[in-house]
N, CA, C and O atoms as a printed pandas DataFrame, in Angstrom:
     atom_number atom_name residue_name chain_id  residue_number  x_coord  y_coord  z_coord
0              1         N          UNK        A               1   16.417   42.540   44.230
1              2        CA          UNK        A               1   16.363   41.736   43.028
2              3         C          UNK        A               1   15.217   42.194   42.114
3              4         O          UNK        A               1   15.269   41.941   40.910
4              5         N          UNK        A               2   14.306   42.782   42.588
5              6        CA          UNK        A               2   13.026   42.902   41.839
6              7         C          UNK        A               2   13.378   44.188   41.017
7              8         O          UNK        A               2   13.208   44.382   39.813
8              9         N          UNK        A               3   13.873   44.959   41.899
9             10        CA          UNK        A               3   14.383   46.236   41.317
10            11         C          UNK        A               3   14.963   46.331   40.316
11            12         O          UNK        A               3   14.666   47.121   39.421
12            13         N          UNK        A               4   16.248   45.235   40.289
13            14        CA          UNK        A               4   16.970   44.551   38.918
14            15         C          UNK        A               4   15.884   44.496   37.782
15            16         O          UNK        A               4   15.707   45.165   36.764
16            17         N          UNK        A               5   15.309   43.565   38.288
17            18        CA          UNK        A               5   14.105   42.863   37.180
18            19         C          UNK        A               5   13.264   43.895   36.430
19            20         O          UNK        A               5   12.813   43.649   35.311
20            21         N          UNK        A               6   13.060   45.055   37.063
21            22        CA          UNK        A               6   12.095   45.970   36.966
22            23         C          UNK        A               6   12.971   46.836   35.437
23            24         O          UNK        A               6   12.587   47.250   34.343
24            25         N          UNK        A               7   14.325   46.770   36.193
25            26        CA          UNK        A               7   15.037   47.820   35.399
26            27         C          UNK        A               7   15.687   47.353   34.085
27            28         O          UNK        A               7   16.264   47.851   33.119
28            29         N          UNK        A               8   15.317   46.192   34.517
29            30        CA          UNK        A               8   15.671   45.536   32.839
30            31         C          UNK        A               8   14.625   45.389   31.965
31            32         O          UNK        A               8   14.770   45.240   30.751
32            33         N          UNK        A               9   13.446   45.432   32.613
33            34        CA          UNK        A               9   12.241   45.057   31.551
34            35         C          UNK        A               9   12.189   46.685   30.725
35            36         O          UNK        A               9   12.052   47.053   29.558
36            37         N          UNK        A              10   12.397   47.423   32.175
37            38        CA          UNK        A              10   12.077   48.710   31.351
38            39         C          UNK        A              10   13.485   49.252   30.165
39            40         O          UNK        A              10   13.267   49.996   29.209
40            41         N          UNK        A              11   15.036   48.623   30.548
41            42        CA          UNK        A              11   15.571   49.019   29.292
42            43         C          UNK        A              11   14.860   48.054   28.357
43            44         O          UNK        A              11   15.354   48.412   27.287
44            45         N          UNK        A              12   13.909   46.930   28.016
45            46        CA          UNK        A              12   13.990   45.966   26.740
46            47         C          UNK        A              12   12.351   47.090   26.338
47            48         O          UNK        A              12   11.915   47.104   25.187
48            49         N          UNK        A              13   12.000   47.512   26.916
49            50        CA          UNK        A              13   10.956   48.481   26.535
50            51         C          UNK        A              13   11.292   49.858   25.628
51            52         O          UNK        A              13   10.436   50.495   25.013
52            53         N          UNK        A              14   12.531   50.133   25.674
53            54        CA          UNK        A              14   12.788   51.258   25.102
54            55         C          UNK        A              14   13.605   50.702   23.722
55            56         O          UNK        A              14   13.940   51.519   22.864
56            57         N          UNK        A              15   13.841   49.555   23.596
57            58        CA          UNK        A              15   14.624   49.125   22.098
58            59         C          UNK        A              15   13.114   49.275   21.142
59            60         O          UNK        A              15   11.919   49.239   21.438
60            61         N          UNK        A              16   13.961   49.478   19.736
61            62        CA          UNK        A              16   12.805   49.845   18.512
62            63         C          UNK        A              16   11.949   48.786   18.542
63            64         O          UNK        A              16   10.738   49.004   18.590
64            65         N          UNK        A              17   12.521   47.293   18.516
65            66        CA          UNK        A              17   11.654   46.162   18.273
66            67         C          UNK        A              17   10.796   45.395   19.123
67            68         O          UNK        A              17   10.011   44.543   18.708
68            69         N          UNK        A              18   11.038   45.863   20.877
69            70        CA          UNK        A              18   10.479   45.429   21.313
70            71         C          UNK        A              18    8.585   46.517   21.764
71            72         O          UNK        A              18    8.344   47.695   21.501
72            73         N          UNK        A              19    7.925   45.778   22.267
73            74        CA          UNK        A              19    6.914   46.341   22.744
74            75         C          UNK        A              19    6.254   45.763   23.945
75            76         O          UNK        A              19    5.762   44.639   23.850
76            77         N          UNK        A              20    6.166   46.714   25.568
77            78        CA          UNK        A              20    5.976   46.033   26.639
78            79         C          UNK        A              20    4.774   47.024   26.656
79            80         O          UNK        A              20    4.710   48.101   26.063
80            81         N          UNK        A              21    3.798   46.423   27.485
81            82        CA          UNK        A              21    2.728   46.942   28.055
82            83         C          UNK        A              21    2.294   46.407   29.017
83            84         O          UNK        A              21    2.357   45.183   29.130
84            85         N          UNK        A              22    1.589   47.415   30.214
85            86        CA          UNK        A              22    0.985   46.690   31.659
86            87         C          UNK        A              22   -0.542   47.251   31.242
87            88         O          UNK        A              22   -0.964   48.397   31.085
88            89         N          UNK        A              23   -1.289   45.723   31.115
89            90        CA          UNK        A              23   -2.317   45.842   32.029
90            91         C          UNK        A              23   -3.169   45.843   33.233
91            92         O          UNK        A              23   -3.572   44.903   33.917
92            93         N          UNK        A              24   -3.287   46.670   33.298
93            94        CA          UNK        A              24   -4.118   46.937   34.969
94            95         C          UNK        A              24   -5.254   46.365   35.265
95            96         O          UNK        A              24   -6.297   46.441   34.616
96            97         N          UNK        A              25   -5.061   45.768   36.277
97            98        CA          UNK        A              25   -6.185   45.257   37.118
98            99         C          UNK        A              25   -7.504   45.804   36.620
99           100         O          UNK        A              25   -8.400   45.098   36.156
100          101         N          UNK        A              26   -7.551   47.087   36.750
101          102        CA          UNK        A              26   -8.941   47.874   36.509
102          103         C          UNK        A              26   -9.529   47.479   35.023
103          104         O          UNK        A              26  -10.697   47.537   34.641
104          105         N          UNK        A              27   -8.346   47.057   34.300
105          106        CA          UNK        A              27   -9.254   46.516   32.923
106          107         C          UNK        A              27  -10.048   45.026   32.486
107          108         O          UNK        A              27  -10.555   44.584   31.454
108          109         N          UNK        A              28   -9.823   44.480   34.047
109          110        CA          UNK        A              28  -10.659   43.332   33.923
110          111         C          UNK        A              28   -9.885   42.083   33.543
111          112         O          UNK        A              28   -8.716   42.082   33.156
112          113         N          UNK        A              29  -10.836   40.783   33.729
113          114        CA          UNK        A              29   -9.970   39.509   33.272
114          115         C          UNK        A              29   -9.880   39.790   31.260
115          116         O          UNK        A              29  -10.355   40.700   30.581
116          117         N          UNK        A              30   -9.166   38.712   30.906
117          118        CA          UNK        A              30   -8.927   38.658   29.329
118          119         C          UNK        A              30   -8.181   37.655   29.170
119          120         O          UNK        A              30   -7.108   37.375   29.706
120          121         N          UNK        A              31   -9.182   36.771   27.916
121          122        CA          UNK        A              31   -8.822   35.206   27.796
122          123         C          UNK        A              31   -7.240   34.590   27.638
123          124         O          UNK        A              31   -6.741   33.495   27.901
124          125         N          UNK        A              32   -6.726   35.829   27.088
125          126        CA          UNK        A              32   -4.649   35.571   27.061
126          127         C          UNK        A              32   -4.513   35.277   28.140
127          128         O          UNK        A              32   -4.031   34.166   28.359
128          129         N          UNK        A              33   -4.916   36.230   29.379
129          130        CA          UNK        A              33   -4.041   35.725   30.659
130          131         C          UNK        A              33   -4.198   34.520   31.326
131          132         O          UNK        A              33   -3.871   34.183   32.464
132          133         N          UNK        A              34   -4.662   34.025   30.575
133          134        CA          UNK        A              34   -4.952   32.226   31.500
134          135         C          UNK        A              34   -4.462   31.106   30.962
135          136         O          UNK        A              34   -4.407   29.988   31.474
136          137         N          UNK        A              35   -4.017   31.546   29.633
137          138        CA          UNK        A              35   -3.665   30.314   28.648
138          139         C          UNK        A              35   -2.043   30.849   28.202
139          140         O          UNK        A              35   -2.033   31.105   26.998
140          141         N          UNK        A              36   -0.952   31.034   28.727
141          142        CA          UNK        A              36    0.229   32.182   27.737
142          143         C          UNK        A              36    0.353   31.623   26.687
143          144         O          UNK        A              36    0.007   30.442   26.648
144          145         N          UNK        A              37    0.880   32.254   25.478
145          146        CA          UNK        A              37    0.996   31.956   24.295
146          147         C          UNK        A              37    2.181   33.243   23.857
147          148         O          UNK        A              37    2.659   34.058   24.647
148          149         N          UNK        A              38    2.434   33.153   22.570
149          150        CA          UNK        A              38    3.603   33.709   21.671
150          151         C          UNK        A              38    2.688   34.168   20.290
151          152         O          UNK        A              38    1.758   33.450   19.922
152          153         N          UNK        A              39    2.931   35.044   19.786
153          154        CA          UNK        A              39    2.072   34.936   18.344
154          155         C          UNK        A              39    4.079   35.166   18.015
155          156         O          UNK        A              39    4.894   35.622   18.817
156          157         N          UNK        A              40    4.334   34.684   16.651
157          158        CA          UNK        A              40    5.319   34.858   16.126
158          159         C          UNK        A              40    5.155   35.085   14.618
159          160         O          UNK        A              40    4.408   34.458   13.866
160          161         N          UNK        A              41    6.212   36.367   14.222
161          162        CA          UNK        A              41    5.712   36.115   12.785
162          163         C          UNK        A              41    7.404   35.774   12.151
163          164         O          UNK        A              41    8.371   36.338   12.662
164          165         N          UNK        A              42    7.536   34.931   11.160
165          166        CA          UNK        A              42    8.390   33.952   10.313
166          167         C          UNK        A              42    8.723   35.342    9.182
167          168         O          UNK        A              42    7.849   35.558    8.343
168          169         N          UNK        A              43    9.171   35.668    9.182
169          170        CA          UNK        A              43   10.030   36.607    7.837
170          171         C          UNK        A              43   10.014   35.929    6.549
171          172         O          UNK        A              43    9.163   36.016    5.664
172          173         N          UNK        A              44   10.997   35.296    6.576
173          174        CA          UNK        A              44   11.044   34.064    5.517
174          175         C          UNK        A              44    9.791   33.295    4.729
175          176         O          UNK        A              44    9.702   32.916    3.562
176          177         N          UNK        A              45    8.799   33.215    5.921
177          178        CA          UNK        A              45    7.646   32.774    5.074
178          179         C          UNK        A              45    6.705   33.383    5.369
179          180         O          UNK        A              45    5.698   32.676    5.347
180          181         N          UNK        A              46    6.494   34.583    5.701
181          182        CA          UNK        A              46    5.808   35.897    5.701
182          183         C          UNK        A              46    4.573   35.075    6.607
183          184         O          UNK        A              46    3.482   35.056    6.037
184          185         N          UNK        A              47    4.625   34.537    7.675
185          186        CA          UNK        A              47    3.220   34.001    7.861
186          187         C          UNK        A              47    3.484   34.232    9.504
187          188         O          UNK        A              47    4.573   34.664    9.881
188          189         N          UNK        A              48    2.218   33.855   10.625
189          190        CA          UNK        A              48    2.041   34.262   11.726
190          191         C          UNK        A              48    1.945   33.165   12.155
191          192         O          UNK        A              48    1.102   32.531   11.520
192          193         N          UNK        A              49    2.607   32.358   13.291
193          194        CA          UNK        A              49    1.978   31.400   14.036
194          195         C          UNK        A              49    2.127   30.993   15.417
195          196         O          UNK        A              49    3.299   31.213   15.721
196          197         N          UNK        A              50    1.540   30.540   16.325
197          198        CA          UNK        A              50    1.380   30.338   17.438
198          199         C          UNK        A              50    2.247   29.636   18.197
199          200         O          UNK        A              50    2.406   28.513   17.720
200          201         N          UNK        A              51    3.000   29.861   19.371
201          202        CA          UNK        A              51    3.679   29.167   20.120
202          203         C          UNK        A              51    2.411   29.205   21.723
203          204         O          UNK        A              51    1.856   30.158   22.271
204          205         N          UNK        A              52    2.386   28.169   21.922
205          206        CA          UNK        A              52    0.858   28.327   22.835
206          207         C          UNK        A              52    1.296   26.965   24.239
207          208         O          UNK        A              52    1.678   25.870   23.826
208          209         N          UNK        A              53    1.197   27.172   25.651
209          210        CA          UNK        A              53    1.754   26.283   26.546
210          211         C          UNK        A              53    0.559   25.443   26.960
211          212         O          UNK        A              53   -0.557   25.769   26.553
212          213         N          UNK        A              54    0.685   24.605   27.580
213          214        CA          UNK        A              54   -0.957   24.067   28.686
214          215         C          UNK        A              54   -0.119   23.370   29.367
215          216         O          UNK        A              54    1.099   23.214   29.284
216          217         N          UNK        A              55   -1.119   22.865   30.228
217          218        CA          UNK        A              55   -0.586   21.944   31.358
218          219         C          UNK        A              55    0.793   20.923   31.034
219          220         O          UNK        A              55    1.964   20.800   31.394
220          221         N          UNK        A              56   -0.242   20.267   30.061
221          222        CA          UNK        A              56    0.368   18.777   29.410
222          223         C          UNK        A              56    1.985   18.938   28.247
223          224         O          UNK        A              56    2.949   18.184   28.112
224          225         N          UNK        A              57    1.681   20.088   27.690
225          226        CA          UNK        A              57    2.849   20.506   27.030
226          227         C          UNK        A              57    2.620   22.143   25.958
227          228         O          UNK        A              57    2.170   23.274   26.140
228          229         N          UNK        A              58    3.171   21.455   24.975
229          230        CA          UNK        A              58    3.427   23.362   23.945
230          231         C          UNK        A              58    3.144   22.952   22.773
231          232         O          UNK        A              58    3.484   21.778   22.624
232          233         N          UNK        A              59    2.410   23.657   21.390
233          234        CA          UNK        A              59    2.659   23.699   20.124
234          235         C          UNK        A              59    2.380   24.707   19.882
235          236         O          UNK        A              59    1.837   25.545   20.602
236          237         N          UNK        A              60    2.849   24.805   18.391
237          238        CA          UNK        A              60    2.923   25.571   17.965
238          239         C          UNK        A              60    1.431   25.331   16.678
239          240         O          UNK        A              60    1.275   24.325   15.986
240          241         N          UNK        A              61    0.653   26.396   16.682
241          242        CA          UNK        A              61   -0.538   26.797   15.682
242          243         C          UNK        A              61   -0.369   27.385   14.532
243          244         O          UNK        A              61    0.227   28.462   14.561
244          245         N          UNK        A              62   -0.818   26.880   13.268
245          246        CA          UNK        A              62   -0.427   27.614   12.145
246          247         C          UNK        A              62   -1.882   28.672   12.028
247          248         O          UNK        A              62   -1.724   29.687   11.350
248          249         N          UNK        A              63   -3.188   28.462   12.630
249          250        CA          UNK        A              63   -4.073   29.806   12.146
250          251         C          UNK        A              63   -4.181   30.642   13.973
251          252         O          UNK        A              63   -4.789   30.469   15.029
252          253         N          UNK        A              64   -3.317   31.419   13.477
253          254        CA          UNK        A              64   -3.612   32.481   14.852
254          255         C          UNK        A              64   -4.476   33.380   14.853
255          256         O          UNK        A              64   -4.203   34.370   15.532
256          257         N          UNK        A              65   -5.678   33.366   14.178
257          258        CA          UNK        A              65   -6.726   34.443   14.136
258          259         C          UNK        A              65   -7.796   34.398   15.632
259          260         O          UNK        A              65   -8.725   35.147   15.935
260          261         N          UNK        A              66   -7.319   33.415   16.235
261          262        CA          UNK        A              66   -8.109   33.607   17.676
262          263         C          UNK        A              66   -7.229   34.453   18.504
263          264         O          UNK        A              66   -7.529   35.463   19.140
264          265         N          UNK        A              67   -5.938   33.784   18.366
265          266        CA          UNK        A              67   -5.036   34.221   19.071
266          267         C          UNK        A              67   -4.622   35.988   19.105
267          268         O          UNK        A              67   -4.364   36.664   20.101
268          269         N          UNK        A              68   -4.660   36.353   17.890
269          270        CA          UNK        A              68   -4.473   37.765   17.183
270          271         C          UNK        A              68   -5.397   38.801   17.624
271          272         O          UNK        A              68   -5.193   40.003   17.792
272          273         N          UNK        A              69   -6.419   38.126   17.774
273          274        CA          UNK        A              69   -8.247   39.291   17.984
274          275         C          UNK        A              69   -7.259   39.249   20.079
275          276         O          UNK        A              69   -6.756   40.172   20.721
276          277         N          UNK        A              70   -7.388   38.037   20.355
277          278        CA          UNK        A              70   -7.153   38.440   21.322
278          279         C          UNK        A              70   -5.808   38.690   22.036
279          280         O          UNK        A              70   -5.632   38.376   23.213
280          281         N          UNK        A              71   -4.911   39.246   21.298
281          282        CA          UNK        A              71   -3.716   39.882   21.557
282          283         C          UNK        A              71   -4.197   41.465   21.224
283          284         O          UNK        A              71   -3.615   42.420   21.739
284          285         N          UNK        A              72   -5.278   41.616   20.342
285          286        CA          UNK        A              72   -5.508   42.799   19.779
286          287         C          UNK        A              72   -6.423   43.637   20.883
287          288         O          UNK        A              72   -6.426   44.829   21.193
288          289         N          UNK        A              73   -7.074   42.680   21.269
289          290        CA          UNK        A              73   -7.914   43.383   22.843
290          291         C          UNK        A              73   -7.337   43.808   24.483
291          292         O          UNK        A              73   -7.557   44.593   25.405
292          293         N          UNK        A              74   -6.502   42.737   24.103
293          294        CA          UNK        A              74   -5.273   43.171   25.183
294          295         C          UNK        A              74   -4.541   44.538   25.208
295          296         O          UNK        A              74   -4.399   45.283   26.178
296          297         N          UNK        A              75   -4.075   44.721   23.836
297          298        CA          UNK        A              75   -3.361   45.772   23.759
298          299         C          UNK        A              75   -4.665   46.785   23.743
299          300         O          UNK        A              75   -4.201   47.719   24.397
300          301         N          UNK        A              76   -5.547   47.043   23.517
301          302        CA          UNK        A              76   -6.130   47.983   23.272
302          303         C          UNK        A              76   -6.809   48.784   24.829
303          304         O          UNK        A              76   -7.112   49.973   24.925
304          305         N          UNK        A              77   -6.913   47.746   25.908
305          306        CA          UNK        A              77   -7.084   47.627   27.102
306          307         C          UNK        A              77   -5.783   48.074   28.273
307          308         O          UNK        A              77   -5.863   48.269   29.486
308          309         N          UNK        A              78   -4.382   48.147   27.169
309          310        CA          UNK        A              78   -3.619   47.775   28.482
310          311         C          UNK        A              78   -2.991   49.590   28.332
311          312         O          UNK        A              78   -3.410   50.346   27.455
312          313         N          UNK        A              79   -2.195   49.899   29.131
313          314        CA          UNK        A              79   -1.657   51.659   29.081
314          315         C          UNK        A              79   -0.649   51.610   28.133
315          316         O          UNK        A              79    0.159   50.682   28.099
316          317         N          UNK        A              80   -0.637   52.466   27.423
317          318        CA          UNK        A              80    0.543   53.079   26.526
318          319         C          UNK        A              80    1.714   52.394   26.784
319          320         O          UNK        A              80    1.922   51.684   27.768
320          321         N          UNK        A              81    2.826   52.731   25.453
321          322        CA          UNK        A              81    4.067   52.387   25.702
322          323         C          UNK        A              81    4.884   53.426   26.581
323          324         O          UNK        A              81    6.066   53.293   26.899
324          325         N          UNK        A              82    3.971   54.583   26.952
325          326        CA          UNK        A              82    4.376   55.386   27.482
326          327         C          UNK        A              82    3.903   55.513   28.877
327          328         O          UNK        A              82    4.630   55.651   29.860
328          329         N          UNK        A              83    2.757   55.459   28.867
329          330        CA          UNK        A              83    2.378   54.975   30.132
330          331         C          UNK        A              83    3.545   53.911   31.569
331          332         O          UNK        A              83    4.140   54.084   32.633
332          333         N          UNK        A              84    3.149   52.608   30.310
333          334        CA          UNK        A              84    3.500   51.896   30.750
334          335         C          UNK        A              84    5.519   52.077   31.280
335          336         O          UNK        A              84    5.919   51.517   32.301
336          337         N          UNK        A              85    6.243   52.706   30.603
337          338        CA          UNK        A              85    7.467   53.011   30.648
338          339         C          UNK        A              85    7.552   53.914   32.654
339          340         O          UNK        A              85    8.106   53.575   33.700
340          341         N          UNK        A              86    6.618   55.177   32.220
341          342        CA          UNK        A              86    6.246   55.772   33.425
342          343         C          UNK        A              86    6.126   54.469   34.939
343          344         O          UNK        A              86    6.988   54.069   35.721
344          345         N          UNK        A              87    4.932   54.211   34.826
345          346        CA          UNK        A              87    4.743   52.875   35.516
346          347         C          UNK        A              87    5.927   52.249   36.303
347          348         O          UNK        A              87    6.287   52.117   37.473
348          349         N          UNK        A              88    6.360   51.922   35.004
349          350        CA          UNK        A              88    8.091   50.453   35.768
350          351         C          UNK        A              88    9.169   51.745   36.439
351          352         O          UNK        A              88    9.780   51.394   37.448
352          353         N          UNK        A              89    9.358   52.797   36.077
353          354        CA          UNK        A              89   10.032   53.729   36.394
354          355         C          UNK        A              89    9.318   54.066   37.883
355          356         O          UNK        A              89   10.013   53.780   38.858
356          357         N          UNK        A              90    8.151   54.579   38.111
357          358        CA          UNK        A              90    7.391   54.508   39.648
358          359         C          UNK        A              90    7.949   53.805   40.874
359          360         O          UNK        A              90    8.356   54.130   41.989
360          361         N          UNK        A              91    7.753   52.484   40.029
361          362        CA          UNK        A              91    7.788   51.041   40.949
362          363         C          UNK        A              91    9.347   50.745   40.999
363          364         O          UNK        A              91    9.844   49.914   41.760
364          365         N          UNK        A              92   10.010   51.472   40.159
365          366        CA          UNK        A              92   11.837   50.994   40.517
366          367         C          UNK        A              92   12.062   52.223   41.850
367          368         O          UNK        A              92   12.921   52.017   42.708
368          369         N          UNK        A              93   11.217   53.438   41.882
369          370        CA          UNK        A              93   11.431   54.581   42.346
370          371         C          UNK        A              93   11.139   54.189   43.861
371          372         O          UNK        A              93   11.799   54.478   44.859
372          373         N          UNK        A              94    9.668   53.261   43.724
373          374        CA          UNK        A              94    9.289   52.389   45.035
374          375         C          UNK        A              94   10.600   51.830   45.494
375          376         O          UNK        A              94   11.324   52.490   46.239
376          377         N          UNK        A              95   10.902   50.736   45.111
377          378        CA          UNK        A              95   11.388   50.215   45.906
378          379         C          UNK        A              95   12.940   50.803   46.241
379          380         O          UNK        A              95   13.539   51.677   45.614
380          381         N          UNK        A              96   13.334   50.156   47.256
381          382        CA          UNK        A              96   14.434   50.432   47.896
382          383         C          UNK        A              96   15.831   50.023   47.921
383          384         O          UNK        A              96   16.012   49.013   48.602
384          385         N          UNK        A              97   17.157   50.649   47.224
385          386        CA          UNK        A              97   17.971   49.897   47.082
386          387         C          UNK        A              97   18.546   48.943   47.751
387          388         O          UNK        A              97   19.459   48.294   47.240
């Protein structure tokens, strides 16, 4: 099943619009991974805003500039889109049909 899972993340990795990345352990904790959230951007009203979870429930944020710096450190921390493609390809190679 994981194998499945593996092999689907990695086809939604290769479409134009999407963008997957793994960060590695070796790059340390980072304040996204404790809180998940969505940054979304609205076409229609050209603006950016937050879909954000907690315990108690979900909203959605209209100023995502916390959220953004730290989506922006994430990515800058985590391996390539290429990298990362390599990677899920490894770990499908791991496991065993």
């Amino acid at each position: 099943m994981l194998r499945r899972q593996l092999e689907r993340v990695l086809d939604f990795s290769r479409l134009p619009h999407v963008a997957i990345r793994v960060m590695p352990f070796q790059s340390g904790a980072a304040p996204g991974l404790s809180c998940p959230f969505t940054l979304l951007y609205i076409e229609a009203a050209k603006a950016h805003i937050v879909y954000a979870e907690t315990l108690t429930g979900a909203d959605y944020i209209k100023t995502p500039g916390a959220y953004s710096l730290v989506l922006e450190q994430m990515w800058e921390r985590s391996l390539s889109d290429e990298d990362t493609r390599s990677l899920l390809q490894d770990r499908i190679r791991d496991i065993a049909d």
